[in-house]
MIKESE-739929 format. One record per atom (N, C-alpha, C): atom name; residue in one letter; chain; residue number from 0; x, y, z. Coordinates in nm, 2 decimals. Example, Ala and Ser with C-alpha at 12.3 -4.5 7.8 and 13.67 -1.06 7.14 Angstrom:
BEGIN
+------+------+-------+-----+--------+--------+--------+
: atom : rest : kette :  nr :      u :      v :      w :
+------+------+-------+-----+--------+--------+--------+
:    N :    A :     A :   0 :   1.32 :  -0.57 :   0.78 :
:   CA :    A :     A :   0 :   1.23 :  -0.45 :   0.78 :
:    C :    A :     A :   0 :   1.32 :  -0.33 :   0.78 :
:    N :    S :     A :   1 :   1.28 :  -0.22 :   0.71 :
:   CA :    S :     A :   1 :   1.37 :  -0.11 :   0.71 :
:    C :    S :     A :   1 :   1.29 :   0.00 :   0.79 :
+------+------+-------+-----+--------+--------+--------+
END
This chain:
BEGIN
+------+------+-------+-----+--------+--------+--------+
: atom : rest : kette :  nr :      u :      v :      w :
+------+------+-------+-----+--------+--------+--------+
:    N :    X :     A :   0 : -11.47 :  -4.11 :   1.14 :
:   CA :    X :     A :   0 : -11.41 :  -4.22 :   1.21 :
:    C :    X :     A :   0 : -11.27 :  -4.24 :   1.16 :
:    N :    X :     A :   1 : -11.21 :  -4.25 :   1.27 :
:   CA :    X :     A :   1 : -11.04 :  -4.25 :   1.22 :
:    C :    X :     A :   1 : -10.98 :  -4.41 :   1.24 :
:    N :    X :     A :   2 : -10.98 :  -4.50 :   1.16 :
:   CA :    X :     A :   2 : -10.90 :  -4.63 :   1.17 :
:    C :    X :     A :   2 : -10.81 :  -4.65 :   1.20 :
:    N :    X :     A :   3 : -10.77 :  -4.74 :   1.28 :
:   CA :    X :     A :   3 : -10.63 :  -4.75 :   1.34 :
:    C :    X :     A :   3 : -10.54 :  -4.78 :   1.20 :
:    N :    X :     A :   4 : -10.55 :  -4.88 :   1.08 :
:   CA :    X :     A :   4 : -10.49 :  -4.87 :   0.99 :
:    C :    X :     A :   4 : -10.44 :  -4.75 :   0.89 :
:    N :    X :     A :   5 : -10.54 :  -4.64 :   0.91 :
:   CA :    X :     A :   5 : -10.54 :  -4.51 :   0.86 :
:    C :    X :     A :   5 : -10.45 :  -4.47 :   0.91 :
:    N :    X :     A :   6 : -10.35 :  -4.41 :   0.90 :
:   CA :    X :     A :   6 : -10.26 :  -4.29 :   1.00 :
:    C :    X :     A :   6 : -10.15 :  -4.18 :   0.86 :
:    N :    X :     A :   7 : -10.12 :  -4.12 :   0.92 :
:   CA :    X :     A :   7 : -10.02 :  -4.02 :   0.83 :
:    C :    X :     A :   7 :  -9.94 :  -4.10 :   0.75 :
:    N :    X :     A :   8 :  -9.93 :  -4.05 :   0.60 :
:   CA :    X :     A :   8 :  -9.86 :  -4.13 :   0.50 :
:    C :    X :     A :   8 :  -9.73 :  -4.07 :   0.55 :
:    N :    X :     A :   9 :  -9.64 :  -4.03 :   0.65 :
:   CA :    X :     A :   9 :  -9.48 :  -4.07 :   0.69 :
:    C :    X :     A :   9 :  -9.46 :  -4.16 :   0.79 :
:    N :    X :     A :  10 :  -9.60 :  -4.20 :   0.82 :
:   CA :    X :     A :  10 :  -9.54 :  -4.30 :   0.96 :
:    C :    X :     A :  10 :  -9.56 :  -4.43 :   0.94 :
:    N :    X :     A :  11 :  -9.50 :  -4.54 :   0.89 :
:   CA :    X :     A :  11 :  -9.53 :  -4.64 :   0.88 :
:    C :    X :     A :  11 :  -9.57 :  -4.72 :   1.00 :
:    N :    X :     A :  12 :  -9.62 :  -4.87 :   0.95 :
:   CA :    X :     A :  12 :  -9.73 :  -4.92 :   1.06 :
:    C :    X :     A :  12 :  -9.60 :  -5.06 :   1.09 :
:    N :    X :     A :  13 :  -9.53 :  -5.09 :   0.96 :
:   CA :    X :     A :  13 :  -9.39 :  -5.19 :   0.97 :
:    C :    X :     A :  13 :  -9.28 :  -5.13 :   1.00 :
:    N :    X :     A :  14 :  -9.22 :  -5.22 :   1.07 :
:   CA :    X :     A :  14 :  -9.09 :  -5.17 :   1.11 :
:    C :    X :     A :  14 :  -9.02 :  -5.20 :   1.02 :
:    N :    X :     A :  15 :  -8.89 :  -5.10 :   1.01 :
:   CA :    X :     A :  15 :  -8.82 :  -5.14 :   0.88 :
:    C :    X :     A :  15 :  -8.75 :  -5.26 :   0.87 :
:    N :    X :     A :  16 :  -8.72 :  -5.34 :   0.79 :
:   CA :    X :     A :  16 :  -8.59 :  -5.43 :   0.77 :
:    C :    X :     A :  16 :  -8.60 :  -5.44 :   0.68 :
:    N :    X :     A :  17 :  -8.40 :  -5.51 :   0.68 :
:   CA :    X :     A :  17 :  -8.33 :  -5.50 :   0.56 :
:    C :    X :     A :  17 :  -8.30 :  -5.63 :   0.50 :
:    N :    X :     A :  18 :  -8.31 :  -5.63 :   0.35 :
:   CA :    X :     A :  18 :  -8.31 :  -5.79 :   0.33 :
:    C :    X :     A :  18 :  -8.16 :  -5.73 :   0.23 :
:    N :    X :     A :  19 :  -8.11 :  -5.84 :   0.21 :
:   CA :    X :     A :  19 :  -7.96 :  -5.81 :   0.15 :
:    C :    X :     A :  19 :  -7.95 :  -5.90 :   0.00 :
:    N :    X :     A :  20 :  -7.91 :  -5.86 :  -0.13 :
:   CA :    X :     A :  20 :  -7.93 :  -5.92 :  -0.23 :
:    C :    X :     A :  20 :  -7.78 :  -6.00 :  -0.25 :
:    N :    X :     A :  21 :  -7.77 :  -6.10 :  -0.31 :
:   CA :    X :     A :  21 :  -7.66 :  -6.16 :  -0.33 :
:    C :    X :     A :  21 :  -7.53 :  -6.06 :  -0.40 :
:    N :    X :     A :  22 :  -7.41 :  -6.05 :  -0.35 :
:   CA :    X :     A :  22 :  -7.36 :  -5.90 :  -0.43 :
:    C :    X :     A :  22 :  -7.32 :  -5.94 :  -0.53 :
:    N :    X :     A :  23 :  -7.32 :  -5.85 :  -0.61 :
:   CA :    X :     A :  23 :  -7.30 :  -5.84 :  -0.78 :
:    C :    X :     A :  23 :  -7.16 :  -5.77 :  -0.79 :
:    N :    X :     A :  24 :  -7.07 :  -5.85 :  -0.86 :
:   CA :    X :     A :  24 :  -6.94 :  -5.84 :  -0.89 :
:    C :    X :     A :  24 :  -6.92 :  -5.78 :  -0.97 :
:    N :    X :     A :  25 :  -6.85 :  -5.67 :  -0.94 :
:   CA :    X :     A :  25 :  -6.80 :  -5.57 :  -1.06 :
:    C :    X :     A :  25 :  -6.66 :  -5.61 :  -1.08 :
:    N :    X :     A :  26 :  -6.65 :  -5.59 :  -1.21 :
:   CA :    X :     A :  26 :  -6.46 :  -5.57 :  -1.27 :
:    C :    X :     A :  26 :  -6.45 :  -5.44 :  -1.31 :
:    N :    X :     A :  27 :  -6.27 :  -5.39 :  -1.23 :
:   CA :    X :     A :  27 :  -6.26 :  -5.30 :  -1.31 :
:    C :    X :     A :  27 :  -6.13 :  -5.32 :  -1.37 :
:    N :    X :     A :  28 :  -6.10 :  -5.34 :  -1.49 :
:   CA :    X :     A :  28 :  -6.00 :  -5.39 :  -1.55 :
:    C :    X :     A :  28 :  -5.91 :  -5.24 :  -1.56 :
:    N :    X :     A :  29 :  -5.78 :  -5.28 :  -1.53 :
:   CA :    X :     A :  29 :  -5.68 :  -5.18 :  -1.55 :
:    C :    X :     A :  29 :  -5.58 :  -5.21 :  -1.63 :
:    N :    X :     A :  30 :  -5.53 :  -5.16 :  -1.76 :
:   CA :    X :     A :  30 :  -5.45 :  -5.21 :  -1.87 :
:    C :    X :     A :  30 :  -5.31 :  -5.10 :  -1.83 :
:    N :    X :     A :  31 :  -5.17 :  -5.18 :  -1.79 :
:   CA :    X :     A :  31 :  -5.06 :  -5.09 :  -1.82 :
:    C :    X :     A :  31 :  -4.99 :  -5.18 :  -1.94 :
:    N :    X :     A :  32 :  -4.88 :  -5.09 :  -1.97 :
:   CA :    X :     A :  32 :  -4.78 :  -5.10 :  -2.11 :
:    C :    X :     A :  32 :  -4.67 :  -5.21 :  -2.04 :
:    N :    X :     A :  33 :  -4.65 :  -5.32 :  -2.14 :
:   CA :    X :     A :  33 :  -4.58 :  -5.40 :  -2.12 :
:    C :    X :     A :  33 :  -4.49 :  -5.41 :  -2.23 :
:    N :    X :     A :  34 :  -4.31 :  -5.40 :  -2.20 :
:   CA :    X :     A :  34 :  -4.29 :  -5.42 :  -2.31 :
:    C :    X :     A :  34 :  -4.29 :  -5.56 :  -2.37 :
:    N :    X :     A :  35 :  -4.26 :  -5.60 :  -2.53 :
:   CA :    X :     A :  35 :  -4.28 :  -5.70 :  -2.52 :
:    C :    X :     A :  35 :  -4.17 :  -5.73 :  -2.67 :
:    N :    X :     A :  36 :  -4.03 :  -5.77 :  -2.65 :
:   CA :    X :     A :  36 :  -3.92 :  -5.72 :  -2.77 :
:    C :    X :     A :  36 :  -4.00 :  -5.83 :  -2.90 :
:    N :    X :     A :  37 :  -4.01 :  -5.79 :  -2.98 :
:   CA :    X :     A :  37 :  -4.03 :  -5.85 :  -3.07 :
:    C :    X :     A :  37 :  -3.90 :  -5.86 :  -3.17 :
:    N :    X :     A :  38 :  -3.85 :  -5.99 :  -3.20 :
:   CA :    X :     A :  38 :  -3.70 :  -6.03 :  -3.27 :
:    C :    X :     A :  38 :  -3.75 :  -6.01 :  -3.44 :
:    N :    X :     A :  39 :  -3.69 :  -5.96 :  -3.54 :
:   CA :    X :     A :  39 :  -3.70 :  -5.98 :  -3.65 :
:    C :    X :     A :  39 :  -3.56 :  -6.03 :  -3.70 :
:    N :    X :     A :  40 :  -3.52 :  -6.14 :  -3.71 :
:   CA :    X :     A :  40 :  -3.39 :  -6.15 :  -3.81 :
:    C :    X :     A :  40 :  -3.35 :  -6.12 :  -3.95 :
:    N :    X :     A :  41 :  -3.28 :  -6.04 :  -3.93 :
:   CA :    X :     A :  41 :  -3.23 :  -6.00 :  -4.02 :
:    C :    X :     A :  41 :  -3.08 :  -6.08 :  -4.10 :
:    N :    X :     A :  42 :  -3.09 :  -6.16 :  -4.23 :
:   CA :    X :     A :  42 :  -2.98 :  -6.16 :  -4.29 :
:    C :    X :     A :  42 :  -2.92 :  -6.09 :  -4.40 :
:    N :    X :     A :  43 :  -2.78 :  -6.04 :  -4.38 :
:   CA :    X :     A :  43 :  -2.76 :  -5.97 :  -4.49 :
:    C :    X :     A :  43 :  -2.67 :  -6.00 :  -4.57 :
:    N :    X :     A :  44 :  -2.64 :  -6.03 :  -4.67 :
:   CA :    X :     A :  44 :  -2.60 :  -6.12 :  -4.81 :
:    C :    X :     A :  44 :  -2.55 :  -6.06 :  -4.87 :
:    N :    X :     A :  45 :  -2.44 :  -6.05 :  -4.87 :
:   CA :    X :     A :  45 :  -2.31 :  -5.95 :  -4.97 :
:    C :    X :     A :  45 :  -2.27 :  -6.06 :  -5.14 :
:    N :    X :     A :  46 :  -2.31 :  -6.02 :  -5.22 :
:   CA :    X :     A :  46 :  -2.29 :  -6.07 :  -5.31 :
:    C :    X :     A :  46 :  -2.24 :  -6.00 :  -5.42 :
:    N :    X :     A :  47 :  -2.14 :  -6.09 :  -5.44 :
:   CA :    X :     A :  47 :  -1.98 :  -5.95 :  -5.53 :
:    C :    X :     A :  47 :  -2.02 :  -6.04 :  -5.68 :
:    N :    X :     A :  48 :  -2.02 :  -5.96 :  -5.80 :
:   CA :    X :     A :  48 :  -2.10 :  -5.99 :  -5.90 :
:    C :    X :     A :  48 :  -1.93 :  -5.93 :  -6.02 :
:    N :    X :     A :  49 :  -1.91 :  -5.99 :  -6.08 :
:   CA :    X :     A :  49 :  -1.81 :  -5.97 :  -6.17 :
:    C :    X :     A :  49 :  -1.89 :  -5.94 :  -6.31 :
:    N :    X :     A :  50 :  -1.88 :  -5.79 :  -6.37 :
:   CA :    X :     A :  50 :  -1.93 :  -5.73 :  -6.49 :
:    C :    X :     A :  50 :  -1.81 :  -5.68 :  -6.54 :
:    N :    X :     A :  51 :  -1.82 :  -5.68 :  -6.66 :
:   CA :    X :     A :  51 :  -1.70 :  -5.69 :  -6.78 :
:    C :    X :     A :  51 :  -1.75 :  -5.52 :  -6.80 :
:    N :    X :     A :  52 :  -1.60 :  -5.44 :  -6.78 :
:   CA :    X :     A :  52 :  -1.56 :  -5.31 :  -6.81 :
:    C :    X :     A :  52 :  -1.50 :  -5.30 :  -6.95 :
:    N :    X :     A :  53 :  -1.55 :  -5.20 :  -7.02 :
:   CA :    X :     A :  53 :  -1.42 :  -5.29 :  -7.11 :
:    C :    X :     A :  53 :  -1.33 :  -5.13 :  -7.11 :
:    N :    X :     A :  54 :  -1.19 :  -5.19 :  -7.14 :
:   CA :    X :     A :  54 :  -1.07 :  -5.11 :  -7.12 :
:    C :    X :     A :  54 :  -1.02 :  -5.09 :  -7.26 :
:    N :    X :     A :  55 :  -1.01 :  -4.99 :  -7.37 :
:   CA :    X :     A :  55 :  -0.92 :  -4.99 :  -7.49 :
:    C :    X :     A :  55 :  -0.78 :  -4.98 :  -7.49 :
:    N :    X :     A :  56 :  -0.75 :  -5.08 :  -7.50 :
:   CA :    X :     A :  56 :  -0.59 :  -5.07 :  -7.50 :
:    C :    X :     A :  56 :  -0.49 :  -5.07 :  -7.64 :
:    N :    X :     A :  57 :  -0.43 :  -5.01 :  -7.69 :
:   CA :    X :     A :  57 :  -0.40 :  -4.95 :  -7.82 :
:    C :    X :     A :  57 :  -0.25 :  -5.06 :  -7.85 :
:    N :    X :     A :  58 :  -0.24 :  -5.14 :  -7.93 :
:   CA :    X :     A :  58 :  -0.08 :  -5.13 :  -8.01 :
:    C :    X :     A :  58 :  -0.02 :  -5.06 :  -8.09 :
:    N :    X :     A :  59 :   0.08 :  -5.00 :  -8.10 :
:   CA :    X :     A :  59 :   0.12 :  -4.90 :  -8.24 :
:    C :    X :     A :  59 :   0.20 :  -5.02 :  -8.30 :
:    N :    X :     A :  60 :   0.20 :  -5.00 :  -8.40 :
:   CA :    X :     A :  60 :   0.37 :  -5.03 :  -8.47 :
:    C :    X :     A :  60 :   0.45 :  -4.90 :  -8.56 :
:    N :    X :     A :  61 :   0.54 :  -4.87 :  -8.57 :
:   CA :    X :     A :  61 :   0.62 :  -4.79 :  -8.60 :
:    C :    X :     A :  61 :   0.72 :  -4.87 :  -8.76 :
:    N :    X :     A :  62 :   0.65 :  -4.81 :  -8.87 :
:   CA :    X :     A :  62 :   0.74 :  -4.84 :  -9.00 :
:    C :    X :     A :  62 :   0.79 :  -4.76 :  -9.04 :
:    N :    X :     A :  63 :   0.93 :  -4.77 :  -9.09 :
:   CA :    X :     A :  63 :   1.02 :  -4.62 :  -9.17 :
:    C :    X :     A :  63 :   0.96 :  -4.68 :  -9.35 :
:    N :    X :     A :  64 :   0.93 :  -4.59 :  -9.42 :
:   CA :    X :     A :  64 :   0.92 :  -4.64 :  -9.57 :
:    C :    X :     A :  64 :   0.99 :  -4.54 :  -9.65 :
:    N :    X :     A :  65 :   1.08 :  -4.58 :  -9.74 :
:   CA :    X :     A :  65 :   1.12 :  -4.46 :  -9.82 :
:    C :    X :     A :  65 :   1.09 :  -4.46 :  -9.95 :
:    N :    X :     A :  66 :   1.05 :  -4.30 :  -9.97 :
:   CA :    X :     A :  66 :   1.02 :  -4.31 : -10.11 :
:    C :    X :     A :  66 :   1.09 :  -4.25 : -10.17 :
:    N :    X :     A :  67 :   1.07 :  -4.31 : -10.33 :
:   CA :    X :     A :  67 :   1.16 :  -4.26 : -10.43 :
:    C :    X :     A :  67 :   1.16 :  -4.09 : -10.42 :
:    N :    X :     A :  68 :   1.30 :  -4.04 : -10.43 :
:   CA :    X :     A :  68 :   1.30 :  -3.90 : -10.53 :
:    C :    X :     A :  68 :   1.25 :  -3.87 : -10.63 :
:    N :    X :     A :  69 :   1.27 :  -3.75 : -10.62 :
:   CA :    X :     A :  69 :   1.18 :  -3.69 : -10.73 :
:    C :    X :     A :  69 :   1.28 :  -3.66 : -10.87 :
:    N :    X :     A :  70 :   1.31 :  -3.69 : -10.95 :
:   CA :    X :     A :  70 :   1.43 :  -3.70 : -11.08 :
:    C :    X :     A :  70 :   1.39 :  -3.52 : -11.11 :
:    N :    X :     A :  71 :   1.48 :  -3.48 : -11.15 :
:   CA :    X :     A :  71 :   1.51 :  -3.34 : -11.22 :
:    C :    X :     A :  71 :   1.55 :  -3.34 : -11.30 :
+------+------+-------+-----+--------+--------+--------+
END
């Protein structure tokens, strides 16, 4: 006995339909290069420092002295 509910497992007995799910949001995040200047200040500070060289500087003096002869 063949049932009308029985029939070939490709033929279905419901008609199809489509139920639709709420859509699910995807991100696709895309990263480019930005520049971005970053300032570092810079000060520069010249500082002149006086250090003792030392220089020899000579005086002469010049004496004539005479000495005795020699007796014979």
């Amino acid at each position: 006995m063949s049932h009308p509910h029985h029939q070939h497992p490709n033929k279905c007995l419901c008609p199809e339909k489509q139920v639709f799910d709420p859509p699910t949001r995807v991100y696709r995040d895309f990263y480019h290069p930005q520049i971005v200047e970053v300032i570092h200040p810079v000060e520069i500070v010249n500082r002149h420092h006086c250090v003792p060289v030392p220089k020899h500087v000579y005086c002469y003096t010049v004496r004539d002295e005479f000495c005795p002869s020699p007796i014979r």
